[in-house]
N, C-alpha and C positions, 0 to 999 in steps of 0.2 A: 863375368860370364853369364849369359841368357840362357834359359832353357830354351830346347828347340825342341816344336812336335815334333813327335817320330812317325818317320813313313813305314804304311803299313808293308809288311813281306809278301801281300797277298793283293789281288783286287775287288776293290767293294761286292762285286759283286759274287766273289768264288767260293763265300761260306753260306749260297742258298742251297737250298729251300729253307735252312733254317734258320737263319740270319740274315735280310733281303737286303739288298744293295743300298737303295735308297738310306733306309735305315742307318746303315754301313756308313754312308758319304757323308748326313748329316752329322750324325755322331764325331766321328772322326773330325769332318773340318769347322764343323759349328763349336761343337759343346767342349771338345778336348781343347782346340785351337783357343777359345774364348777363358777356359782355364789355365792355359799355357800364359797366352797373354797378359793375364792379369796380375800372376803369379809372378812373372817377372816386376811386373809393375808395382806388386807389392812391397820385393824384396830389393829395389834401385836405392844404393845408396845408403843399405843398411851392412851390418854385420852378417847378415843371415848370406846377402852376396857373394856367389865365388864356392858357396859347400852345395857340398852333394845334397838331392833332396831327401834321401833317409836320413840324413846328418837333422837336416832341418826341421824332419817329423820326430826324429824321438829324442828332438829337445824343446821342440813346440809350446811355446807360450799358448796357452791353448785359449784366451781370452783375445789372440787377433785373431778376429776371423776373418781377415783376404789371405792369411795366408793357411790357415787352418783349409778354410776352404779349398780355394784354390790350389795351394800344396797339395791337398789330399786328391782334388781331381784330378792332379798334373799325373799323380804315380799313378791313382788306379788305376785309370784309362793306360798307361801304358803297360802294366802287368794283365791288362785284359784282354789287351790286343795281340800280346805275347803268348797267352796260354791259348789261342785257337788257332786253328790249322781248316784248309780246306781238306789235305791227307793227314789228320792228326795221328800221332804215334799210338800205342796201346801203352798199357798202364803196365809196368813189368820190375823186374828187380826188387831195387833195397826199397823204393816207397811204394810197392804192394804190399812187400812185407809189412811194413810202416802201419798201409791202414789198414791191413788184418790183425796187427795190436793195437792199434787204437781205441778198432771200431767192433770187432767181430768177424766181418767183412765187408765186401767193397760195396755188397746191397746196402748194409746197414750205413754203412759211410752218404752213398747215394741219397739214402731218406734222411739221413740227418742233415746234408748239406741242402738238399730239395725243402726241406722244412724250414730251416733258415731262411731261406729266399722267401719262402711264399708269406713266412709269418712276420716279415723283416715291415712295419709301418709304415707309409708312405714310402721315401724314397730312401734307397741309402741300399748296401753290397751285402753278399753271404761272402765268407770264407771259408780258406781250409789253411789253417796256421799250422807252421812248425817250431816247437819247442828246442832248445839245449837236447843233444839228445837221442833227439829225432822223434819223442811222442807228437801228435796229428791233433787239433780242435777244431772243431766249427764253431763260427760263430758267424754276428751279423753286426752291422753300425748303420746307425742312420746318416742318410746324406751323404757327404765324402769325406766320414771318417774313416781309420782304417787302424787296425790294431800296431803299426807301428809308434802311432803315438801315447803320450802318458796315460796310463789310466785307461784306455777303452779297451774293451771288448776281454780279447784271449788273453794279449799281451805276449804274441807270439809275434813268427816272422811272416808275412804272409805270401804262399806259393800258389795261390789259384785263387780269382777273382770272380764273381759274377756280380754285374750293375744288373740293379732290380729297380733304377728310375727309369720312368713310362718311356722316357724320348728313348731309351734301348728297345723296346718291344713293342710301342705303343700302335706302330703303324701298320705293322705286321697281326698283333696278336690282339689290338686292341685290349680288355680286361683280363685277359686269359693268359695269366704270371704265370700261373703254371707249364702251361706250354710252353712257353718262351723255355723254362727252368729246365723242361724235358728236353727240348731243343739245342740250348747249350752242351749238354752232354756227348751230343753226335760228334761236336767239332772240338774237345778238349784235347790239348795236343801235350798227352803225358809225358813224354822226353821232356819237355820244357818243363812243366811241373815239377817234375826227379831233376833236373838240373837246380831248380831254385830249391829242391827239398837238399840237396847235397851244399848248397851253400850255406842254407840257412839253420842245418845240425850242427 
């Protein structure tokens, strides 16, 4: 069984002014497609064929890197594309609760995960993991790591993504990570978030 990209629920262009179309189409049919791809081609004819791709990341030999890679861009890009919304939901229930114990509250969550991103080197995602539990982390991976595999990062489950490589912002925001960082926050669509935070407790 092949991975198939996933179409998006929305159209390239429905999450501007602060996600711009272009952006949007590139991403999506260039860089996600081109990791989809490869990732099959990695995994033809091995063992790794026929499991699920969390199956794959959090048993990852972490020394291949077509599939380290490419595994890791297959899921992020699609937990990324998941958690935005052009009418994103608000942030409500059990994981508000969640990260006013985490974090203090959701300002303090917001600087923590905005810091992540900005300070994250070259290319590579912020998260926002969930623990056994239900405790909340931030953290960040370079490239298309992601803390479902051995050894990086939280070592959580991960429920909210932002890509902080250039070709996400670059054409829009040019150098200006931050904005992009401010800008993702418009379109987070926390229903989805609390669904992945209620599986992943």
């Amino acid at each position: 069984m092949s991975f198939e990209l996933p179409q998006l629920p929305y159209s390239y262009d429905s999450l501007e002014p602060h996600i711009d179309s272009r952006t949007m189409e590139i991403h999506h049919t260039k860089h996600h497609a081109g990791y989809t791809a490869k990732l099959n081609a990695a995994i033809a004819d091995t063992p790794l064929e026929g499991q699920s791709i969390e199956d794959i990341l959090q048993n990852l030999d972490m020394n291949n890197g077509a599939v380290r890679n490419n595994g890791g861009g297959f899921y992020n890009h699609c937990l990324f594309w998941e958690v935005m919304s052009p009418s994103p939901n608000a942030l409500s229930g059990a994981l508000a609760d969640a990260i006013q114990n985490s974090f203090g509250s959701f300002d303090a969550f917001k600087t923590a995960f905005s810091a992540a991103a900005a300070t994250q080197f070259g290319s590579g995602w912020a998260w926002l993991c969930a623990h056994k539990g239900g405790r909340l982390e931030v953290c960040s991976t370079p490239n298309q790591d992601n803390p479902l595999m051995p050894g990086v990062a939280c070592d959580g489950v991960p429920i909210l993504g932002l890509d902080v490589w250039e070709h996400a912002y670059y054409l829009n925001y040019q150098n200006r990570r931050p904005d992009y960082i401010d800008a993702f926050f418009n379109v987070i669509d926390w229903g989805v978030v609390a669904n992945h935070f209620e599986s992943a407790k």
